[in-house]
N, C-alpha and C positions, 0 to 999 in steps of 0.2 A: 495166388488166390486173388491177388489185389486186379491183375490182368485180368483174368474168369470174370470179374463182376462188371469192369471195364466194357469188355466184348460182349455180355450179355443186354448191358442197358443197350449201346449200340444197336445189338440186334433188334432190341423190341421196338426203339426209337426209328425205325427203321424199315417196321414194318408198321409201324403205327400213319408213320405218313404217306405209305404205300396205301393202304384203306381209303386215310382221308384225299388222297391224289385224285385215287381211285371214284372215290364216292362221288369230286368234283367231275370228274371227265363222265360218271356215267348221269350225273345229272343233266349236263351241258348236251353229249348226246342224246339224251331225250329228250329234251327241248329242241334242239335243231329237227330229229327224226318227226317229231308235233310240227313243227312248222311246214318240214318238206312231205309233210301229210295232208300239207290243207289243210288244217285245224280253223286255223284266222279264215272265217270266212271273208271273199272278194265284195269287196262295196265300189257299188256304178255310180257312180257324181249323175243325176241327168234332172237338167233344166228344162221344168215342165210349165208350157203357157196354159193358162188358167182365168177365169174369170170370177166374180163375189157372189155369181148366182149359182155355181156349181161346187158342190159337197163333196164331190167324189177323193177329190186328190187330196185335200185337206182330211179328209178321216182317214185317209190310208196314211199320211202321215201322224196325226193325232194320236190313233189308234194303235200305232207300232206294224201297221202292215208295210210298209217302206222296209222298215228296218226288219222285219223279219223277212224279207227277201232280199237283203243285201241292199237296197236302192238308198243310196243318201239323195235325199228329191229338195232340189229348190226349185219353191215356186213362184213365179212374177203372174205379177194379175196385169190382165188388160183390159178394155175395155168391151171387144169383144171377141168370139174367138178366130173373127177372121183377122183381126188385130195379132192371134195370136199365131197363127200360120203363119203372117206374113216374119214375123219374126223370127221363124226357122231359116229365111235366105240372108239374114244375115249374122247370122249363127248367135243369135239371144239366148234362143232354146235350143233342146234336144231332139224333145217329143212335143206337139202339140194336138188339138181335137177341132173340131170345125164340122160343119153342116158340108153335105157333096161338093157344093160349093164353091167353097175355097179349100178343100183336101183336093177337089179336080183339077184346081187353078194352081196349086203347088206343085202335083205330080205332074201336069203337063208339061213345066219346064225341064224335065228333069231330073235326076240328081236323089230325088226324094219318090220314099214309098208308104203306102198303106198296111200302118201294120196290123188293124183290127177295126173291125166297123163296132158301132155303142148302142147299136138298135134306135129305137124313137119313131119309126117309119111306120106310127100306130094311128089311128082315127082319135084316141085319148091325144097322145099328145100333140097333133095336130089341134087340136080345141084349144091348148093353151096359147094358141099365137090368135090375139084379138087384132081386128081394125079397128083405130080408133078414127071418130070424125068429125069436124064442126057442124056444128048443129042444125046448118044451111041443106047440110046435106043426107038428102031424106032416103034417097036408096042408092045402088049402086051407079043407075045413071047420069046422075050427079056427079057423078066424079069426072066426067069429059070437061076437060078444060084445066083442071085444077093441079095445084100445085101438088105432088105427093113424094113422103119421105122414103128414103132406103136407105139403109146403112151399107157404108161400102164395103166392099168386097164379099158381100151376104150374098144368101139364093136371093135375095126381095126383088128383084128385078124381075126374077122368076116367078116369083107369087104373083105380081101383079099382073106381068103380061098374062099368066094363065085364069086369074080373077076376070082382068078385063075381059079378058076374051069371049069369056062366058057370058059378057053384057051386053057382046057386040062393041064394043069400046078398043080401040089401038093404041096401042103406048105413043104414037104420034097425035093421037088426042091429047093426053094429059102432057106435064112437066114433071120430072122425075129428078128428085134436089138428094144428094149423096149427104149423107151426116157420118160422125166419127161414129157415134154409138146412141145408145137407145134416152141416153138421159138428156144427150141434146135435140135428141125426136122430141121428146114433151116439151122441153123448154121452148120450143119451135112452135109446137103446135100450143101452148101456152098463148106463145104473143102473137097468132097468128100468121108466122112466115109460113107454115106448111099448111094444108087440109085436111092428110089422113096420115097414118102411119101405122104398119102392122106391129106389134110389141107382143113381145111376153115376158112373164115371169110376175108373180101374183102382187109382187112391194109396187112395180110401175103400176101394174092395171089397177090396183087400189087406188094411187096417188090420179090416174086420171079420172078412174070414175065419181074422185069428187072434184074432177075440174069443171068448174061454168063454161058453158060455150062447144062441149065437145058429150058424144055420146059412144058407144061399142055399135059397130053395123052390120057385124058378121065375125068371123072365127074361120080361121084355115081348112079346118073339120068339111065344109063347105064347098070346098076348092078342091079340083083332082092333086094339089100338090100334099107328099107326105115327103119328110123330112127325113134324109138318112144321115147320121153322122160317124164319123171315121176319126182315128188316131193316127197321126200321120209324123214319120221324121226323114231326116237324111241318110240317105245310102250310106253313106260313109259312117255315119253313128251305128246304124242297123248291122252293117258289114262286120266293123272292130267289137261290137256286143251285142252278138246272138245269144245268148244265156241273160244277160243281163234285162235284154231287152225282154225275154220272156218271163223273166222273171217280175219286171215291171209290169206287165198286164196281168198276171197272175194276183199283184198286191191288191192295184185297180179293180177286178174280179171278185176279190174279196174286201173290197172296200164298200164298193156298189153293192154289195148283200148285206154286209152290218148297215150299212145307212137306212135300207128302208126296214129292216128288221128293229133300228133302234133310231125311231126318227126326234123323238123327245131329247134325246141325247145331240145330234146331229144338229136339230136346232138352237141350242144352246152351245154349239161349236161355233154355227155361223154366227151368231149375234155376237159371241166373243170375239172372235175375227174379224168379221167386215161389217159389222154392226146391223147384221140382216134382222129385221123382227123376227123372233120366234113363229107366227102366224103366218108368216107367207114361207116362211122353208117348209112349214106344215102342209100347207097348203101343196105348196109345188113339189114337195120328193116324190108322192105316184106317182106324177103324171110324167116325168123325168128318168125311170131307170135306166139306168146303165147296164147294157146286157153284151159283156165284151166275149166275143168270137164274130165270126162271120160266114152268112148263108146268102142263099142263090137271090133272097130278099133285097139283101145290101147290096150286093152284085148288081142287078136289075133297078136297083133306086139310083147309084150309083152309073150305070147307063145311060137311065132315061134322062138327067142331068147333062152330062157330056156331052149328050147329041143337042138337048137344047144351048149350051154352050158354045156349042161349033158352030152350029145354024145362024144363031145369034149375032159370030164372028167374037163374039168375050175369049175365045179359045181360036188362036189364028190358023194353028198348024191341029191337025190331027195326031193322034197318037193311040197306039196298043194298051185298052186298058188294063189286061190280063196282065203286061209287064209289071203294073205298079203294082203290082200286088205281092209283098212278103210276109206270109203268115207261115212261114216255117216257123222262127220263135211260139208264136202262138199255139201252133202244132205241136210242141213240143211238153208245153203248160196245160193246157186243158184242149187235147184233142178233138173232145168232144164237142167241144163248139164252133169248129169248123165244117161245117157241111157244104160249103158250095165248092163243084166239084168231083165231088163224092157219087 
């Protein structure tokens, strides 16, 4: 009898830790089966150049649009965004944006492609780039002789020459002085090192229209030049994160649409951030959207740059522009706003 009771705890001790073994191994393999399911979604690290007068990338992180497409985004501010292209060749960033520009000056070398144009190539935001000019100088003919600002590695060489031009006036008339960015244009044209300088964004043109000595002479609006801008990274970043990459345009996409749908919001981001006034984000998020895909529009803005590029010699060697072009990611995210091509 004594044995019977013996063999009986046994058995049930026995199977009691058979359950619990059991219960262990089938939790464990359901967690691993979650895991090798892709559960954890994939997060892309990418290092985006940036500047304190664009909204876009900051609300797509603020907002959780990064993060609900996987993108963990750091972002460096520069000065400007050719400042910020240039920092893709030595691997600062990932992804940066820029005017044809310097997106044409990047893809030329090589190595790097255009992953989505941002629109802007409008008569609107063409207005927001003002001349500004001391006070001497009463219309456009005035300007033969004089000192005038560009920031490096911008289209502004290209504004002028196609400004001038219209005057009758040769960039071998004037003198054409390179600055880092637009806050050392005013400072410039402040203490009178320079004569004119084109600028935008509504905080500058405030701060100059209540400068002494300088007045607005025109607006880009004016000029046959419209402004295309591109997103642009390295092949090798584009190549190892094709999903990632389209994933990042897709947040941008929907970043660029909560910003001007919720511009009150948006301006009390940037003054948090970079201490923009409430007033001038107000002012500049119309005239500003960001419209990520790309059409025959960008393509052809995109061109007629290049050639003056070449012509120019700014671009030494020639190149295929169709090559730099990878909008497969983008194709992938929103189809629909790919049309050139089509």
């Amino acid at each position: 009898m004594k044995k019977s009771w013996y063999g009986s705890a046994f058995l049930l001790l026995s199977i009691s830790l058979v359950v619990i073994l059991s219960g262990c191994s089938s939790k464990g393999d359901a967690a691993a089966s979650g895991e090798a399911a892709g559960n954890q979604p994939k997060t892309l690290k990418i290092k985006i150049a940036d500047t304190n007068t664009n909204p876009v990338f900051r609300v797509a992180a603020d907002k959780g649009f990064f993060k609900k497409h996987g993108i963990d985004a750091e972002i460096i501010t520069f000065a400007s965004p050719a400042e910020g292209v240039n920092a893709l060749f030595i691997k600062q960033v990932d992804v940066a944006y820029g005017a044809d520009f310097p997106v044409l000056n990047a893809v030329s070398k090589g190595g790097y492609s255009i992953i989505a144009s941002a629109g802007q190539a409008t008569d609107q935001a063409a207005a927001a780039w003002k001349l500004y000019v001391r006070d001497d100088i009463k219309s456009a003919a005035d300007l033969k002789g004089k000192n005038l600002s560009f920031i490096r590695g911008t289209f502004i060489p290209y504004l002028w020459d196609e400004y001038l031009k219209e005057q009758g006036i040769a960039l071998s008339d004037v003198t054409l002085t390179g600055q880092g960015g637009f806050d050392e244009a005013f400072i410039a044209l402040k203490q009178g090192d320079i004569d004119a300088a084109w600028v935008i964004g509504s905080a500058l043109v405030d701060k100059l229209a209540a400068l002494e000595g300088v007045h607005e002479l025109s607006d880009m609006s004016k000029t046959p030049v419209r402004l295309g801008m591109g997103l642009v990274s390295g092949d090798e970043f584009v190549k190892a994160n094709p999903e990632g990459i389209g994933e990042f345009l897709a947040a941008v996409d929907e970043a660029s649409a909560y910003a001007q749908a919720h511009p009150d919001e948006v301006a009390d981001l940037m003054y948090a951030e970079v201490k923009q006034p409430k007033e001038n984000t107000l002012k500049d998020l119309p005239l500003n959207p960001w419209i990520i895909g790309f059409t025959p529009a960008a393509y052809d803005s995109l061109a007629g740059q290049k050639k003056y590029m070449i012509d120019a010699g700014i671009i030494e060697k020639d190149f295929d522009l169709e090559s730099t072009l990878n909008l497969e990611p983008l194709k992938q995210v929103l189809p629909d706003t790919v049309t050139y091509g089509k």
